[in-house]
C-alpha positions as CSV (number, residue, x, y, z in Angstrom):
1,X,-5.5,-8.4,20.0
2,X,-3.2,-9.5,16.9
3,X,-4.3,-9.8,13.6
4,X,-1.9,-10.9,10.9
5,X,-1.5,-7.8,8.4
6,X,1.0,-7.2,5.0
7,X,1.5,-4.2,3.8
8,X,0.1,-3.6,0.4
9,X,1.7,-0.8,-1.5
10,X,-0.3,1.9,-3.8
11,X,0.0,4.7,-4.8
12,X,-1.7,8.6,-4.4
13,X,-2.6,8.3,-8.1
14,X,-4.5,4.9,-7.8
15,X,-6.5,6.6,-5.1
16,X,-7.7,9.3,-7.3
17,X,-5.2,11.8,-7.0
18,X,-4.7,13.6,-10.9
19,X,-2.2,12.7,-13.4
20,X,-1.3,15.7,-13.0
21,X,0.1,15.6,-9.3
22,X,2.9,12.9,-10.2
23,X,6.1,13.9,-12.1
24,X,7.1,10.6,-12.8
25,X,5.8,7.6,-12.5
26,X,7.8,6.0,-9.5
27,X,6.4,7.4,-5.8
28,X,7.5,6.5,-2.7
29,X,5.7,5.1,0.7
30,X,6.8,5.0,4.1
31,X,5.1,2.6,6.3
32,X,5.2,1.3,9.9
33,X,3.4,-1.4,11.7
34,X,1.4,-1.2,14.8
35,X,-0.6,-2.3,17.7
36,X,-3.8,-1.6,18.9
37,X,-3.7,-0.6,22.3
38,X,-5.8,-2.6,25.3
39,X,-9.2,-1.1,25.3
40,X,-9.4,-0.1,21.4
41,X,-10.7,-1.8,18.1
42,X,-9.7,-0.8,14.7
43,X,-12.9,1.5,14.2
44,X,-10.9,3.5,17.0
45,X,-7.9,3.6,15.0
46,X,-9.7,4.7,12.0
47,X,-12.1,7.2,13.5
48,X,-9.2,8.5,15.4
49,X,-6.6,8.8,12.3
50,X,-9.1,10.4,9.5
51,X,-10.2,13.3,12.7
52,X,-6.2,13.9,12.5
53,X,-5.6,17.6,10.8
54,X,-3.1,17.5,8.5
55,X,-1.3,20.9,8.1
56,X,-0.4,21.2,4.3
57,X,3.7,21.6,5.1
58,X,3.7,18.1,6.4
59,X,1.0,16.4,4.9
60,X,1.6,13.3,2.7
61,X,-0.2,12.8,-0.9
62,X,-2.4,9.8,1.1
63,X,-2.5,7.8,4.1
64,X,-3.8,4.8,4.5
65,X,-4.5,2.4,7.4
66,X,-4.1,-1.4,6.3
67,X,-5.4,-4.5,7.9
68,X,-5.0,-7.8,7.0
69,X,-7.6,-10.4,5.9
70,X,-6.1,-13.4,4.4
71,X,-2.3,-12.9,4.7
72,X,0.3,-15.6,3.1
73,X,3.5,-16.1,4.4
74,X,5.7,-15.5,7.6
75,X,5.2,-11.5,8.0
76,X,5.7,-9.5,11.5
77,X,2.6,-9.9,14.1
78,X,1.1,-6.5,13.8
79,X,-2.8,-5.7,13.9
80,X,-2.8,-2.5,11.0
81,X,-0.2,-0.9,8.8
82,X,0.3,3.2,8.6
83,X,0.7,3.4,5.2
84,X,2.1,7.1,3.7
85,X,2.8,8.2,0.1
86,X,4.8,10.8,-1.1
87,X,5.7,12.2,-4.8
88,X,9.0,12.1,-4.1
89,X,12.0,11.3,-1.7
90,X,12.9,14.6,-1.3
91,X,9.0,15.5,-0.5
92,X,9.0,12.6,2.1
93,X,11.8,13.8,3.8
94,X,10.5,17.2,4.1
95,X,7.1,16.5,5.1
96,X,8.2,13.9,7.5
97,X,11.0,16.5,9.0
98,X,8.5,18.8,9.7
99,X,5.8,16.6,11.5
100,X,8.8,14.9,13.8
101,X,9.9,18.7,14.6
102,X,6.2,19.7,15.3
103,X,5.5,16.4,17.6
104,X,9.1,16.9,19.5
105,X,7.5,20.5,20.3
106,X,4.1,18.7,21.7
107,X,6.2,16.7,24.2
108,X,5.9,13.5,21.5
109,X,2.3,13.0,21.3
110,X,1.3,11.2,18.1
111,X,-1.5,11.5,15.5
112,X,-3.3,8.6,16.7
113,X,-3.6,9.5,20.5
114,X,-3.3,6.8,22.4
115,X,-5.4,4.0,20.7
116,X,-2.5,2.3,19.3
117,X,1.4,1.8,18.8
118,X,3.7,2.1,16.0
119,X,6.9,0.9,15.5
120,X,9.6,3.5,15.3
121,X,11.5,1.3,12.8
122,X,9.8,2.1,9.2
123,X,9.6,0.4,5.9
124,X,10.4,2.9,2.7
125,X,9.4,1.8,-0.9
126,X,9.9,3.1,-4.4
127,X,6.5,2.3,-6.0
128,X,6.0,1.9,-9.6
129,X,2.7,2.8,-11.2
130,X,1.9,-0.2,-13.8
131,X,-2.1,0.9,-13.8
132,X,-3.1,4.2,-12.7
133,X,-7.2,4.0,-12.2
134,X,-8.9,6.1,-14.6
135,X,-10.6,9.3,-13.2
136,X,-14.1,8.3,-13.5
137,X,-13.6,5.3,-11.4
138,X,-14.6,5.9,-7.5
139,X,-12.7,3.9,-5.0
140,X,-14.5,3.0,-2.0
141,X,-13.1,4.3,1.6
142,X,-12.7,0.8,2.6
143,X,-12.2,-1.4,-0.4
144,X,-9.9,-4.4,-0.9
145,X,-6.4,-4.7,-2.1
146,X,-4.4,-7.9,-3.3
147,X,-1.0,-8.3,-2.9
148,X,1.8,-10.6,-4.0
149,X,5.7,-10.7,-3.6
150,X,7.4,-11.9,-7.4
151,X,10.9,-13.1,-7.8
152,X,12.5,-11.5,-11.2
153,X,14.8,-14.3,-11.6
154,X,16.6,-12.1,-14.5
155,X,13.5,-10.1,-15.6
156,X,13.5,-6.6,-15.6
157,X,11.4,-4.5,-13.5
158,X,9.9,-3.8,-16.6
159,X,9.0,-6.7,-17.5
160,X,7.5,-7.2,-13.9
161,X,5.1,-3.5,-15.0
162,X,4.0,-5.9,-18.2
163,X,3.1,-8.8,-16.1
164,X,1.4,-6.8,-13.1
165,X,-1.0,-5.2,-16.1
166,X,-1.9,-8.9,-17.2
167,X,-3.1,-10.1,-13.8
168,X,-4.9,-6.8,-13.2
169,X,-6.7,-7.4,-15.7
170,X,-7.5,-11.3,-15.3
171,X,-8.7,-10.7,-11.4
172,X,-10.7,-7.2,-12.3
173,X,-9.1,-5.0,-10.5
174,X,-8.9,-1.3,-11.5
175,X,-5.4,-0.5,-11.2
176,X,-2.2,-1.6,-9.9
177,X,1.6,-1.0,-9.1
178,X,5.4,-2.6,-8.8
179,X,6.7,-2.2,-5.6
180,X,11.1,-2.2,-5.2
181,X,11.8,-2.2,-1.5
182,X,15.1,-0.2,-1.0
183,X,15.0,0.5,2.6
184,X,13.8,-1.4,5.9
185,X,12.7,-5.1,6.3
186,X,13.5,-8.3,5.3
187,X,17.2,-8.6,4.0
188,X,16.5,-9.4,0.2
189,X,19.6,-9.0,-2.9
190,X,18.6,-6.1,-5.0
191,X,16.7,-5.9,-8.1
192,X,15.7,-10.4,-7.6
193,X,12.1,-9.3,-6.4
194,X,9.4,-6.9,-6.6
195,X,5.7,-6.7,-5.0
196,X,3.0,-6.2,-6.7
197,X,-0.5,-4.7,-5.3
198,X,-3.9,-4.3,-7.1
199,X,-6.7,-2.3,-6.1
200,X,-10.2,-3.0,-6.5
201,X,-13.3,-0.4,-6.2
202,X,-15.1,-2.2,-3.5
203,X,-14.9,-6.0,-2.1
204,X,-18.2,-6.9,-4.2
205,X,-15.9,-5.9,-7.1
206,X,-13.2,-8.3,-6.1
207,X,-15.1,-10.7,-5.4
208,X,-17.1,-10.8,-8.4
209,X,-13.0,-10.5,-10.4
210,X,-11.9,-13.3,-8.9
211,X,-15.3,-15.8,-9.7
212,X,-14.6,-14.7,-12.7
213,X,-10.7,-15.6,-12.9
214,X,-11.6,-18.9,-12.0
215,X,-13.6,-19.9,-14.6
216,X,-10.9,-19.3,-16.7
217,X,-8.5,-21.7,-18.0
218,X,-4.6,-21.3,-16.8
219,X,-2.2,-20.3,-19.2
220,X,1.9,-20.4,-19.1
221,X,4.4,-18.5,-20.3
222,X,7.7,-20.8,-20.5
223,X,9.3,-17.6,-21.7
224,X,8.5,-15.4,-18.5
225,X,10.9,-16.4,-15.7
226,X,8.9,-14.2,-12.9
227,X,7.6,-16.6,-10.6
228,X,4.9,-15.0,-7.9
229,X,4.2,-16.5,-4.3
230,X,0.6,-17.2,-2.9
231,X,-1.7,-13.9,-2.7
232,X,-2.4,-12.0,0.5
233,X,-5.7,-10.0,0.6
234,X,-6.2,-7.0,3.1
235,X,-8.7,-4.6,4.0
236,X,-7.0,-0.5,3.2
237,X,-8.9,2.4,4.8
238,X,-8.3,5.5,3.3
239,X,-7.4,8.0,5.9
240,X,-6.4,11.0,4.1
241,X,-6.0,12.4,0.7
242,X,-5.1,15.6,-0.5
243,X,-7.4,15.5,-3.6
244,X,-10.5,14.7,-1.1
């Protein structure tokens, strides 16, 4: 079984953690990509992951598992993403120190038991928050996210937040963040691109945000030099969250 996935950043905050848990505005996730083993099906994965018990020294903000729908462009054969957030790097390497001491001590096992694989080799992300979703907004357990990866050519990262905002609001989602990769995958120069993810409160909501973002005329800006690559849409399962 293989099933083409990307993994699409967010943040703690955009899944309805408080304002008041982030001390900046820049998080950080740690993901992996990995197989489902012969025998399993993604409900496996997920029913398997959310019965995982977090102890609070090694917990992240949120976890998410994330599968791929529609997904553009050449990215690794992988059937989900384990997707982690943390507030901070030092947090991350904290938490994550004390869960790889804890699973040496249990002879290796891993959270998800046997139903699937994950790479050793991880991806870690400074995320941006451009659109935090306001409290009174409920995201579903399995909603949709939108994705995109946006060459600056010269813009700031700044001016990427500014944009990301813009299309949030054209394709109705609720919020949204910039993504900088700094460590793992593709070789890229620094600072010449950025993703950007946006989250929606269910797939009826996306679907209805994007019928209505195509009956709208296009507009250019000659004077933005951020130039964005075709969309990727994926399924994100919320696994854990320490606000829920």
């Amino acid at each position: 079984m293989t099933r083409r996935v990307i993994i699409s950043m967010l943040s703690a905050i955009l899944l309805g953690a408080s304002l008041a848990t982030a001390q900046t505005n820049v998080i950080v996730s740690r993901s992996t990509g990995c197989t489902i083993n012969p025998g399993y099906t993604m409900a496996d994965v997920v029913e398997t992951a959310r019965n995982f018990a977090w102890s609070e020294d090694a917990a992240p903000q949120t976890v998410l598992v994330l599968e791929g729908v529609a997904v553009a462009g050449d990215n690794p054969q992988y059937d989900f993403i384990l997707d982690s957030f943390f507030p901070s790097y030092a947090d991350m390497v904290e938490k994550v120190g004390t869960f790889l001491q804890r699973q040496a001590g249990e002879n290796g096992r891993r959270g998800l038991s046997g139903v699937a694989t994950c790479n050793d080799n991880v991806w870690i992300r400074s995320v941006r928050l451009a659109t935090p979703i306001p409290e009174d907004v409920t995201i579903a357990p399995l909603t949709a996210i939108a994705s995109t990866l946006c060459q600056l050519n010269g813009a700031s990262t700044a001016d990427a937040v500014a944009l990301a905002n813009t299309y949030r609001e054209n394709i109705g989602a609720v919020g949204g963040v910039v993504l900088t990769r700094r460590f793992g995958g593709p070789r890229r120069p620094l600072n010449s691109a950025v993703g950007m993810r946006f989250i929606f409160e269910n797939f009826a909501a996306f679907g209805a945000g994007m019928d209505a973002l195509e009956q709208m005329a296009p507009t250019a800006n000659p004077g933005n030099p951020i130039s964005c690559s075709t969309g990727t849409l994926s399924r994100s399962y919320r696994i854990y969250s320490q606000n829920n």
